[in-house]
ROSE-4610 file (N, C-alpha, C; in Angstrom, 1 decimal, always signed):
// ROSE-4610
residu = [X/X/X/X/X/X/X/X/X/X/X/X/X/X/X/X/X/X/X/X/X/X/X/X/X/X/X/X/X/X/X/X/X/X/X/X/X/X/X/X/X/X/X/X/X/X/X/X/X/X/X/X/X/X/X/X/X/X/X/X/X/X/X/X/X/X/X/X/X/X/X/X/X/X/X/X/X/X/X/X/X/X/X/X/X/X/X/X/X/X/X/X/X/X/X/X/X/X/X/X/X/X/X/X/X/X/X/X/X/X/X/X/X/X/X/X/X/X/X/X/X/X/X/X/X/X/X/X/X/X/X/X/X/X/X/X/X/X/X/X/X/X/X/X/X/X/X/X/X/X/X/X/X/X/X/X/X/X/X/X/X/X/X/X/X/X/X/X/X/X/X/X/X/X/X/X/X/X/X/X/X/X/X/X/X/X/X/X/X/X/X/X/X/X/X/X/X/X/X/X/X/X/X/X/X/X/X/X/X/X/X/X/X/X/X/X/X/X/X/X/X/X/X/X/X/X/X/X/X/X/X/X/X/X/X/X/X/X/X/X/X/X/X/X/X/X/X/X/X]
num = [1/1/1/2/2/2/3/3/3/4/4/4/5/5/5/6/6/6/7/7/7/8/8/8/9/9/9/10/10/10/11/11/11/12/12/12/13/13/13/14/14/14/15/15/15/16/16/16/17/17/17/18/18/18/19/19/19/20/20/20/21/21/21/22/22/22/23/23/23/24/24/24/25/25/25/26/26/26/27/27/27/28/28/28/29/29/29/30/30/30/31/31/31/32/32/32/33/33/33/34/34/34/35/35/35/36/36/36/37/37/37/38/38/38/39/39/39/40/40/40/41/41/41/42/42/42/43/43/43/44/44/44/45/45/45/46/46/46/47/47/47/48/48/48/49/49/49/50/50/50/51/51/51/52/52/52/53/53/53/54/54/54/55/55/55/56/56/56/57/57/57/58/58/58/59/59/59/60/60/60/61/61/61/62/62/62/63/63/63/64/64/64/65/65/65/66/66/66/67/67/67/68/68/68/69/69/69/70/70/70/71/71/71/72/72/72/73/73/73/74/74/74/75/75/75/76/76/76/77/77/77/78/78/78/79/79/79/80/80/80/81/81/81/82/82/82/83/83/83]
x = [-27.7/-28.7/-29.9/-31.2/-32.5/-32.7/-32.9/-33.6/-34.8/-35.6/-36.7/-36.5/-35.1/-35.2/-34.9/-35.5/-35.2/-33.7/-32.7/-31.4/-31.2/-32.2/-31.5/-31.6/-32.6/-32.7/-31.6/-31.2/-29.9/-28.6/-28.9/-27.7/-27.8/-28.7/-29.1/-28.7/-29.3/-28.9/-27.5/-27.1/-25.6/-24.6/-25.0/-24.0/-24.7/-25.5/-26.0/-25.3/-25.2/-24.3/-23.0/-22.4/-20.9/-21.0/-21.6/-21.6/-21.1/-21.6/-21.5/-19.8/-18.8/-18.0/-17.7/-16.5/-16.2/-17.0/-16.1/-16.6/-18.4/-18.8/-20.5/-21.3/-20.9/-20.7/-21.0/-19.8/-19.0/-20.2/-20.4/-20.8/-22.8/-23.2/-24.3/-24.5/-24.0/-23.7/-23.4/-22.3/-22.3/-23.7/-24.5/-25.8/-27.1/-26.6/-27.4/-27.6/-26.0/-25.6/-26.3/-26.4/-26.4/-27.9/-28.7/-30.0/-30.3/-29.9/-30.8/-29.8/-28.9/-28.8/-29.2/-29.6/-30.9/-32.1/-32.6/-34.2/-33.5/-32.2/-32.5/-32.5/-31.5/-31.6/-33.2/-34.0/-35.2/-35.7/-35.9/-36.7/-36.4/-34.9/-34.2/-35.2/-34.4/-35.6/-37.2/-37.7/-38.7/-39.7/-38.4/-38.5/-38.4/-37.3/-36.6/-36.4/-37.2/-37.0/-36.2/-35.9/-35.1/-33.3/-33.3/-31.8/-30.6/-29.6/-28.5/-27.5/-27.1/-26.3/-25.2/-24.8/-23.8/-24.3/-25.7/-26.6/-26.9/-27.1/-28.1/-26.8/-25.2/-24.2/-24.1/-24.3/-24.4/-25.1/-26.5/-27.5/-27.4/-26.9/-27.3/-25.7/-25.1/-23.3/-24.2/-25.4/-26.0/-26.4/-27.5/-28.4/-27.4/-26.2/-26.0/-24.8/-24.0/-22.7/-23.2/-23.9/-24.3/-23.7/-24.5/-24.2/-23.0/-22.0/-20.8/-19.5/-20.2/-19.2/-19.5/-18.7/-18.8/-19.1/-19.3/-20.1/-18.6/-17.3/-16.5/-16.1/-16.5/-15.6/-16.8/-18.2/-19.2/-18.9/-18.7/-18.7/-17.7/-16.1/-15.3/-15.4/-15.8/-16.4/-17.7/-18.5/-19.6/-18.7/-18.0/-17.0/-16.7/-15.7/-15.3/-15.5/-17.2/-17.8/-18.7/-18.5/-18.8/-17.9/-16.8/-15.3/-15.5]
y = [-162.9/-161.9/-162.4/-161.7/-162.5/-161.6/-161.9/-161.5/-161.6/-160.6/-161.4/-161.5/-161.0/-160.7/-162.4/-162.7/-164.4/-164.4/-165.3/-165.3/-164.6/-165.4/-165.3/-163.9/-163.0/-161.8/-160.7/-161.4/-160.7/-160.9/-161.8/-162.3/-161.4/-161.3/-160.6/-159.2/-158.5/-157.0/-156.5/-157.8/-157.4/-157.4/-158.2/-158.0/-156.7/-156.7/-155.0/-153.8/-154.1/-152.7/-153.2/-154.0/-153.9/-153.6/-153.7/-153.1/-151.6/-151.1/-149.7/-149.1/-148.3/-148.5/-147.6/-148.2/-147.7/-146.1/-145.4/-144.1/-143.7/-144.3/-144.3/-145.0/-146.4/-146.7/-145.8/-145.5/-144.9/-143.3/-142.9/-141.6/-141.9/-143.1/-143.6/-144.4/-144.5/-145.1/-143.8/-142.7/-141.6/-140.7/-140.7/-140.1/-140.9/-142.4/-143.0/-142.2/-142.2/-141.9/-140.5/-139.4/-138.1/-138.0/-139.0/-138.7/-139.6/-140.8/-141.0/-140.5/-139.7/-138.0/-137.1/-137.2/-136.1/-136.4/-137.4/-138.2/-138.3/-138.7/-138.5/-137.4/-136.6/-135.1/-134.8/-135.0/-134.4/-134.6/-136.1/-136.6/-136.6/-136.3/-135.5/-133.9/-133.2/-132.0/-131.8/-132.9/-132.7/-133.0/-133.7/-133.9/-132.7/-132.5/-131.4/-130.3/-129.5/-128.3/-127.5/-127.1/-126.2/-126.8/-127.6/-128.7/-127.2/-127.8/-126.7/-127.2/-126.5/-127.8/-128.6/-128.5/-129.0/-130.5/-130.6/-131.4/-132.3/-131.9/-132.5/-133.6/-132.6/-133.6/-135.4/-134.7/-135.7/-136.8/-136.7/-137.2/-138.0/-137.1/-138.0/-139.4/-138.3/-139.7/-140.7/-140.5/-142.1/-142.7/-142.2/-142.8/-143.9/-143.1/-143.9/-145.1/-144.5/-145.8/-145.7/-145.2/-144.9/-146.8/-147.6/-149.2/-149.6/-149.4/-149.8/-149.4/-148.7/-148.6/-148.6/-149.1/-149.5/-148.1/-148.4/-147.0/-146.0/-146.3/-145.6/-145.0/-146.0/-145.1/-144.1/-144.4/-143.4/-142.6/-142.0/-140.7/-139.6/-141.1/-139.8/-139.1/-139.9/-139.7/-138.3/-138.5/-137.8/-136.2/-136.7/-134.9/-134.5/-135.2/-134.6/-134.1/-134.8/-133.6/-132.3/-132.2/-131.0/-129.8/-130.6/-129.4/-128.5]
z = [-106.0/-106.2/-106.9/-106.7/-107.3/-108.2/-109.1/-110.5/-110.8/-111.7/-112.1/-113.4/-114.1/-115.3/-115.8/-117.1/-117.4/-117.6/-117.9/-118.2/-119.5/-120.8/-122.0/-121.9/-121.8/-122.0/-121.0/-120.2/-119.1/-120.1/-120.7/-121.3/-122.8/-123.5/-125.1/-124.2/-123.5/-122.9/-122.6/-121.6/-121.9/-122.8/-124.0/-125.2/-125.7/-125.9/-126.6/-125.8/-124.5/-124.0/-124.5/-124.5/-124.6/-125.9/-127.0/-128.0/-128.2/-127.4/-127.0/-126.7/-127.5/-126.9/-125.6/-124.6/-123.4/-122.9/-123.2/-123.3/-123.2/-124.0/-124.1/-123.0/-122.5/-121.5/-120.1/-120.0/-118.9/-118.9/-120.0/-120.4/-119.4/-120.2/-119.4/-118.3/-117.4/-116.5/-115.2/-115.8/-115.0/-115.2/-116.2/-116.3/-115.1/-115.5/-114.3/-112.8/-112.3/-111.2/-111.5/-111.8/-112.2/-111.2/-112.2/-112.1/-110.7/-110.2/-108.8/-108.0/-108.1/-106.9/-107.1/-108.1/-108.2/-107.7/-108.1/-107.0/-105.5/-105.1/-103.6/-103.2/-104.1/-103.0/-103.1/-104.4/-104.7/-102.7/-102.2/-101.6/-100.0/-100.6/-98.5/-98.7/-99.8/-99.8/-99.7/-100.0/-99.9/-98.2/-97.6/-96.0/-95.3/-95.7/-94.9/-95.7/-96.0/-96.8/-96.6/-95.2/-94.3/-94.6/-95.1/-94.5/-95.4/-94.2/-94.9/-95.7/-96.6/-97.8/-97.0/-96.4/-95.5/-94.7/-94.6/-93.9/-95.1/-96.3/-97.6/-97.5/-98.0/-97.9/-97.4/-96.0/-95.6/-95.4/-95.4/-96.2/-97.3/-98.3/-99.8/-99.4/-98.5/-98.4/-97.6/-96.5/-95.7/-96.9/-97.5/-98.7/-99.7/-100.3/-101.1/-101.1/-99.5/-98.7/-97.3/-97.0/-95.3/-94.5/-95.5/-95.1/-95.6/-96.1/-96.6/-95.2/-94.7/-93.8/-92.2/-91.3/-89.9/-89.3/-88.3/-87.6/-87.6/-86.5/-86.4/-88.1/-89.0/-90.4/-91.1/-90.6/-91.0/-90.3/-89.3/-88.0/-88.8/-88.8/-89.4/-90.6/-91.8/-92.9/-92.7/-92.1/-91.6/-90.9/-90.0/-89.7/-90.7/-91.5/-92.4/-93.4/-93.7/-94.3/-93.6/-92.6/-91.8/-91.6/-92.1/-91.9/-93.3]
C-alpha cells in the first residue's frame, strides 16, 4: 500500500493508539465506521432523494463490499436484502 505518511510518524501513531486500551479502541474505530455511513448514505441521498429504504440498503452494502465479492455472491447478497 502507498503512503504518504513518513514511517517514523506511522510508527509514533501507532504506539499512541495501542496505548489506548481495547475497548476504547474498538469504541473508536466503531464511531469511525458510524460516521462514513453516515457521509455515504448522506451522498446516495443526496442523488437520489426519492430512494426507498430498502434501495439505500443496498446501496450503502455496494459502497462499502460492493468489490469484495464476485458478481454471483453480490446478486444473492443483494436479494437478500430485498426479502
Amino acid at each position: 500500500m502507498i503512503s504518504d505518511t513518513h514511517k517514523s510518524m506511522e510508527s509514533r501513531f501507532h504506539r499512541m493508539m495501542m496505548e489506548y486500551p481495547p475497548e476504547e479502541r474498538l469504541r473508536m474505530g466503531c464511531s469511525m465506521f458510524d460516521t462514513a455511513k453516515e457521509i455515504v448514505r448522506s451522498s446516495i441521498l443526496e442523488r437520489h432523494p426519492h430512494i426507498s429504504g430498502q434501495e439505500l440498503k443496498k446501496e450503502i452494502f455496494l459502497r462499502f463490499y460492493g468489490e469484495d465479492f464476485g458478481s454471483e455472491q453480490r446478486k444473492k447478497i443483494l436479494d437478500l436484502l430485498d426479502a
